[in-house]
C-alpha positions as CSV (number, residue, x, y, z in Angstrom):
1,X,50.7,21.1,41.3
2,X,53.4,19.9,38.9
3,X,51.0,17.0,37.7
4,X,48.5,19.3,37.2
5,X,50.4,21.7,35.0
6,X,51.3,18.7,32.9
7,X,47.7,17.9,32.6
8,X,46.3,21.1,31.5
9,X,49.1,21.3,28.6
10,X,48.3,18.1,27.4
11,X,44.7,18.8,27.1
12,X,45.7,22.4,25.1
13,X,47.4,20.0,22.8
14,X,44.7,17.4,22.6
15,X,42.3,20.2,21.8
16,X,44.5,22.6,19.6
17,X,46.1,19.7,18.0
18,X,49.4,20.1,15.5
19,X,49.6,23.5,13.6
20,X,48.7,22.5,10.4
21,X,46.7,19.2,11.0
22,X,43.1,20.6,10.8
23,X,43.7,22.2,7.6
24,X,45.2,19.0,5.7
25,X,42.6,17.0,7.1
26,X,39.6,19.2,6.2
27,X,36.0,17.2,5.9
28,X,34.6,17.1,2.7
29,X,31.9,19.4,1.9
30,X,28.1,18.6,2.5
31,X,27.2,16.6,-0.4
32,X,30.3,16.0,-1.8
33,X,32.5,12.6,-1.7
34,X,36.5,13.4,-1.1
35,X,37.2,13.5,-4.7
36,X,34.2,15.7,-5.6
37,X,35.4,17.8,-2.7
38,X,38.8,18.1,-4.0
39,X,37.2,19.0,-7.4
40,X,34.6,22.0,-5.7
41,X,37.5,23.6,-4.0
42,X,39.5,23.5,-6.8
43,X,37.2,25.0,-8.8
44,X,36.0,28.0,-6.4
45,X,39.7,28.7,-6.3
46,X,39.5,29.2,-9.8
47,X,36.9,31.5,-9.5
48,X,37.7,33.1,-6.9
49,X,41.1,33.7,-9.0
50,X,39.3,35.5,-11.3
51,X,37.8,38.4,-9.4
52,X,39.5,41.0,-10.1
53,X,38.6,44.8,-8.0
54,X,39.2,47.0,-11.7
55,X,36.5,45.1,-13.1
56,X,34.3,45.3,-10.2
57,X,35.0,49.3,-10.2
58,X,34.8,49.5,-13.5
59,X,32.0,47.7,-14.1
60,X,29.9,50.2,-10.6
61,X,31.3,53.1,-12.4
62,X,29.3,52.0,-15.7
63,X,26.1,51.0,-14.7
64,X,25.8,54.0,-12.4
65,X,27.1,56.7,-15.5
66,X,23.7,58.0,-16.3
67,X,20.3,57.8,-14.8
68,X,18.8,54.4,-14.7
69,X,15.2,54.5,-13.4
70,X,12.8,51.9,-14.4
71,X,11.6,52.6,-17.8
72,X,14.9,54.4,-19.1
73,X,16.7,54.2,-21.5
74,X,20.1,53.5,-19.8
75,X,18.2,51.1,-17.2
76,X,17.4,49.0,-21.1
77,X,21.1,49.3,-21.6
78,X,22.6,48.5,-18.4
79,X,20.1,45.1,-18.9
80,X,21.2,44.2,-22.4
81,X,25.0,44.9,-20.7
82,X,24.5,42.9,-18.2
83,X,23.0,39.8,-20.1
84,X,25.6,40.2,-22.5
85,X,28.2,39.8,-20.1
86,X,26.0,36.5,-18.6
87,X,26.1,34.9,-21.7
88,X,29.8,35.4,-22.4
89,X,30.4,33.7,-19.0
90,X,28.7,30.6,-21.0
91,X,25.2,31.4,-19.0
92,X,21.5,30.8,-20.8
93,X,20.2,34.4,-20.4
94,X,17.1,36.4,-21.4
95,X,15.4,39.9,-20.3
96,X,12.1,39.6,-19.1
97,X,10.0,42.4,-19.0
98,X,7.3,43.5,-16.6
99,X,5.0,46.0,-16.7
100,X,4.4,48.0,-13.4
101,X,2.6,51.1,-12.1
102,X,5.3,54.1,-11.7
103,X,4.1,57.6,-11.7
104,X,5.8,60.6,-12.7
105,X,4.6,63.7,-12.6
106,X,3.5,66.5,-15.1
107,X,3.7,69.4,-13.0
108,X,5.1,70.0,-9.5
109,X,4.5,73.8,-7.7
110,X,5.7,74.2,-3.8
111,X,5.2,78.1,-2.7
112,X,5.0,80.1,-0.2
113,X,1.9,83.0,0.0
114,X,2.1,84.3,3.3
115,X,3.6,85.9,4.9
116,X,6.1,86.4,1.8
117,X,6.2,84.9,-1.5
118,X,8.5,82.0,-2.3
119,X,8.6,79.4,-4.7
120,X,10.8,76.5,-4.0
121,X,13.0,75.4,-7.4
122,X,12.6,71.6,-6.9
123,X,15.6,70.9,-9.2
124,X,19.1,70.2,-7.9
125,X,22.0,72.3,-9.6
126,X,24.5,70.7,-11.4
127,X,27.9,70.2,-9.3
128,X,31.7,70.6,-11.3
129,X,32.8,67.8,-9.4
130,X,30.2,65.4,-10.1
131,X,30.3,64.7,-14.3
132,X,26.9,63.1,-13.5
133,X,25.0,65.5,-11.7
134,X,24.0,67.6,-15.1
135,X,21.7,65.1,-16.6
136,X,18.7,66.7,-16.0
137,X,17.0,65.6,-19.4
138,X,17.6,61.9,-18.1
139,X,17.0,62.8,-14.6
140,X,13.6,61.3,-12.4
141,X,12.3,65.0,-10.9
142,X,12.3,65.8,-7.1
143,X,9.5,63.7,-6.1
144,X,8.1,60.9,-4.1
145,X,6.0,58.2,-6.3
146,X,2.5,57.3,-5.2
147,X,2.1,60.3,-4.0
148,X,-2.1,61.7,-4.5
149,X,-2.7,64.2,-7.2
150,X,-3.7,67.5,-6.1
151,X,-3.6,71.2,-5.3
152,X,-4.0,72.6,-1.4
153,X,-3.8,75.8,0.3
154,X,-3.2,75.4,3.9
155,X,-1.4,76.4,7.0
156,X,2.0,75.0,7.4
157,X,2.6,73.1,10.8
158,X,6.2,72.0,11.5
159,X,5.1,68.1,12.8
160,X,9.4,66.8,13.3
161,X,9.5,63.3,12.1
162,X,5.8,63.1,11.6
163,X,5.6,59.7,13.8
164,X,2.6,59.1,15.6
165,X,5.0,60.0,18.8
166,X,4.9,63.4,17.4
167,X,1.0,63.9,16.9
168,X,0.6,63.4,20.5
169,X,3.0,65.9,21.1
170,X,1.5,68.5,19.4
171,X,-2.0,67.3,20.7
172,X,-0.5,68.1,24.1
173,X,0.5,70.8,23.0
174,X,-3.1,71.9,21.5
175,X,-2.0,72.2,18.1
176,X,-4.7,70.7,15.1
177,X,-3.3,69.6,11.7
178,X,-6.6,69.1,10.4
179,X,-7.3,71.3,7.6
180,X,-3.4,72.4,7.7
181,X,-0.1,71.0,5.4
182,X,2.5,69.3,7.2
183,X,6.0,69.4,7.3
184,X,7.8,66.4,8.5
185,X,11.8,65.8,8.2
186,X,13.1,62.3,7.0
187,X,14.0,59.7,9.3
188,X,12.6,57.5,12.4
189,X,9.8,55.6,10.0
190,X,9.8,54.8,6.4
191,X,9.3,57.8,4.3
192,X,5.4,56.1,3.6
193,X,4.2,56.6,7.0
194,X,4.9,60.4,7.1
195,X,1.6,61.1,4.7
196,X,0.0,57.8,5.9
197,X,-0.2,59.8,9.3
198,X,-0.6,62.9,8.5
199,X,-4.0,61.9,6.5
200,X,-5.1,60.1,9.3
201,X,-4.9,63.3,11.7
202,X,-7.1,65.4,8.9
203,X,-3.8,66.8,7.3
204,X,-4.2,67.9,3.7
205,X,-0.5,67.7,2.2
206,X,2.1,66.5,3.5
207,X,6.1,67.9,2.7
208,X,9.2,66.0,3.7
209,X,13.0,67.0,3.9
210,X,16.1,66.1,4.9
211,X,17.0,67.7,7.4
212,X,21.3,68.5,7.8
213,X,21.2,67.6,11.8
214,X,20.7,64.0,10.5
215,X,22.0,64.2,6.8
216,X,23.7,67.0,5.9
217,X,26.4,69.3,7.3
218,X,25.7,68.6,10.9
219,X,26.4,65.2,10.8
220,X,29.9,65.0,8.4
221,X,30.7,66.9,5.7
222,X,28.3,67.5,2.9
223,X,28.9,65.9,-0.9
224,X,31.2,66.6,-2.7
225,X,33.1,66.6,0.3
226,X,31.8,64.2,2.2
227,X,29.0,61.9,2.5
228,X,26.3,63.5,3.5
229,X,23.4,65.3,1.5
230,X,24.4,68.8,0.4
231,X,22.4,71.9,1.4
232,X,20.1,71.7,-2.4
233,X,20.1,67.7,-2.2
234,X,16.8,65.9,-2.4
235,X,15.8,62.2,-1.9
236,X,13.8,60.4,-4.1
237,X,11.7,57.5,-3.8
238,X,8.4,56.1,-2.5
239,X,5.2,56.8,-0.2
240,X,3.3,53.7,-0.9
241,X,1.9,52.5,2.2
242,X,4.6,49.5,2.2
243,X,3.3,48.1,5.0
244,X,0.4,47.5,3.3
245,X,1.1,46.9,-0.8
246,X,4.4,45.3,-0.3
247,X,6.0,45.3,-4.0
248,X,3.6,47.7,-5.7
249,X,-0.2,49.8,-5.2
250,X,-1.8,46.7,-6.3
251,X,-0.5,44.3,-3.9
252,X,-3.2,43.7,-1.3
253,X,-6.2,44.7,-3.3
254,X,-6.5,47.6,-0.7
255,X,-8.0,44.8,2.0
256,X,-6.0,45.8,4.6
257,X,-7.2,49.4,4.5
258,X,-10.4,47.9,6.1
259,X,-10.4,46.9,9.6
260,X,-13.4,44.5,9.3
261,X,-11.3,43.0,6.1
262,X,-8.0,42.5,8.3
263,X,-9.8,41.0,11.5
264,X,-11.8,38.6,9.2
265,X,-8.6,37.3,6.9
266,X,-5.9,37.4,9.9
267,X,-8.4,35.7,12.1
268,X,-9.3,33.4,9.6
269,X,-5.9,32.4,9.0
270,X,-5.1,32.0,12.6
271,X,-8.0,29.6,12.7
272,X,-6.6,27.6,10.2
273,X,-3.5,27.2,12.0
274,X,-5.0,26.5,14.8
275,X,-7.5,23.7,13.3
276,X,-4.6,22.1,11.2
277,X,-2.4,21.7,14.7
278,X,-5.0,20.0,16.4
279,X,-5.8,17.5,13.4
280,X,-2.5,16.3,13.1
281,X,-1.6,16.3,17.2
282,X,-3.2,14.8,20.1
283,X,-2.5,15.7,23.8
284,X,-0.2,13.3,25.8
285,X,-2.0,14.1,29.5
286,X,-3.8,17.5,30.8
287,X,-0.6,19.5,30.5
288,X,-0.6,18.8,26.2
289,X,-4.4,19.7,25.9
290,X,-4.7,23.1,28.5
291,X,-1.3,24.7,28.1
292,X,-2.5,24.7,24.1
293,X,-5.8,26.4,24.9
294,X,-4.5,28.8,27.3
295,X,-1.6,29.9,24.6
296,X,-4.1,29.7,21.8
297,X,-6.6,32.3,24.4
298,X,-4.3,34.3,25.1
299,X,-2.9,35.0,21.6
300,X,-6.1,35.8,20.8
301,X,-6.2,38.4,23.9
302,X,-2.9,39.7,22.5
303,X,-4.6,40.6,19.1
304,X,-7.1,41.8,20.1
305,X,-5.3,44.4,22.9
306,X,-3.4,45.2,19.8
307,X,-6.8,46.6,17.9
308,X,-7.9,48.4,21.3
309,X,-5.2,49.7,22.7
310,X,-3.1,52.9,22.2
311,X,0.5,52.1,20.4
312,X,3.2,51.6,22.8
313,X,5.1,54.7,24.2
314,X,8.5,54.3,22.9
315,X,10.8,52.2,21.1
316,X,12.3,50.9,24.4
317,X,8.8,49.3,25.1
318,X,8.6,48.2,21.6
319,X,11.6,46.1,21.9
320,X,10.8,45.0,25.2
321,X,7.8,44.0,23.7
322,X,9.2,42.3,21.0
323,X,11.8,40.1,23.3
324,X,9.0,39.0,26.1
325,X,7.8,37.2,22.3
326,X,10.4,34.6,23.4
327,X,8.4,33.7,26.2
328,X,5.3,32.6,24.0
329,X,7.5,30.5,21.9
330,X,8.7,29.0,25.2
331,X,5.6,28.4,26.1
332,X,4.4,26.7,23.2
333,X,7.7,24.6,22.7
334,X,6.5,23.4,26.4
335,X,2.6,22.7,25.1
336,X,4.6,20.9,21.9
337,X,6.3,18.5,24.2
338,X,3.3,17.0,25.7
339,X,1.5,16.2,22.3
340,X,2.3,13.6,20.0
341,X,1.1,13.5,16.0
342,X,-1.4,11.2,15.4
């Protein structure tokens, strides 16, 4: 038992080694010989001496002074700041400019007829706490860009996070949006999908809100307090169908609003794939050349379960979903093994 003890400390020690040893004998970095290394490190610690937390509040507290939207003014003047300070650093800087799509609207009317009048304000008072929050004249309005131009008269229908879970509710439940406006409160799905759904179940409007159970007072206190959204608060942002025009309304060219269209470019791409594997492999014995069909057949059978078949029932069987994916890559790792490239 003794022997044993005396073992086990003199591996601790083997693998610990001396306090101190591992860091004067550090490796050099990738890419670097020891004196390069020597010269990098040096270096960074400069840098790194020079980051200072005033400046880094400082500089926060001025680009975030007055509203800065794309297209303002102070969004010009944060850029030019920015370069400026770039070029002082002894960086070659320039602005480019782009020119995008972004909406803003002309008029914006939310009211009540029945059973009592009541027109919403849309604006957010100005708070004494908050030097920024009276800048109205530079402020973006309460909106959502992207939004569709229009005016509707309908029947409000309360619709909870307006998720596709929650239009089967309601169909349970025998309740019709179509023909009706919506009112969905944020969170659960990217604010996009809330009118994306709704249109798709005959909806004619679509309002959203934040709601205080998730952010407001019944989660923490509200702002200027706390965190969380105050009782007038009122996001701003987005309902472009991001999943489909990533970056912008013209991204995609609108194809993948077509189901034909999708079907024909994703399957057409998968054939590619496929076609450029088999060139450039050949199969080993039976196991390289059916384990690849039967992966490629029934990836196809996923898809096409995927265009037929209701969405899954939860998130739980989404992410279940999602992990038995590491079986397929399993699968085809194993196919891999048994091919060689030609």
């Amino acid at each position: 038992m003794r022997q044993l003890r005396s073992t086990i400390v003199t591996l601790l020690f083997v693998v610990t080694g001396a306090p101190g040893l591992a860091r004067a004998e550090e490796p050099p970095l990738l890419g670097f010989g020891p004196a390069a290394t020597k010269a990098e490190r040096a270096l960074e610690a400069r840098f790194d001496a020079e980051i200072r937390r005033t400046d880094i509040h400082e500089w926060v507290q001025r680009l975030s002074s007055r509203p800065h939207h794309v297209g303002s003014a102070y969004g010009r003047a944060n850029a030019e700041w920015m370069a400026s300070l770039f070029r002082f650093w002894g960086y070659d800087t320039k602005i480019e400019t782009y020119e995008v799509l972004f909406p803003t609207p002309k008029s914006r009317v939310v009211e009540m007829v029945a059973p009592h009048a009541f027109r919403a304000a849309l604006v957010e008072p100005a708070l004494p706490e908050d030097a920024t929050s009276g800048q109205a004249p530079e402020q973006l309005p309460t909106y959502n860009a992207y939004s569709i131009d229009g005016d509707v008269t309908g029947e409000l229908v309360y619709v909870n996070y307006g998720v596709p879970a929650d239009y089967e509710e309601l169909e349970r439940r025998g309740i019709d949006v179509k023909g009706r406006i919506v009112i969905a409160r944020y969170g659960r799905s990217w604010r996009g999908i809330k009118p994306k759904v709704a249109a798709e179940h005959g909806a004619i409007g679509c309002l959203i809100y934040s709601d205080p159970r998730d952010d407001g007072y019944f989660a923490g206190d509200a702002y200027p307090k706390g965190g969380y959204r105050s009782s007038s608060g009122a996001q701003r942002g987005s309902v472009a169908d991001m999943p489909l025009y990533p970056g912008g309304p013209m991204a995609g060219l609108g194809l993948w609003n077509s189901l034909v269209g999708t079907v024909v470019v994703e399957g057409a791409m998968f054939a590619a794939g496929v076609g450029l594997y088999l060139r450039s492999t050949r199969a080993l014995d039976k196991t390289g050349r059916y384990a690849l069909w039967a992966l490629i057949g029934f990836l196809v059978l996923v898809y096409v379960l995927n265009l037929t078949s209701p969405p899954p029932p939860s998130i739980e069987a989404v992410a279940w979903v999602g992990q038995a994916g590491w079986l397929l890559l399993l699968w085809a790792v194993w196919a891999d093994r048994h091919r060689a490239v030609d």
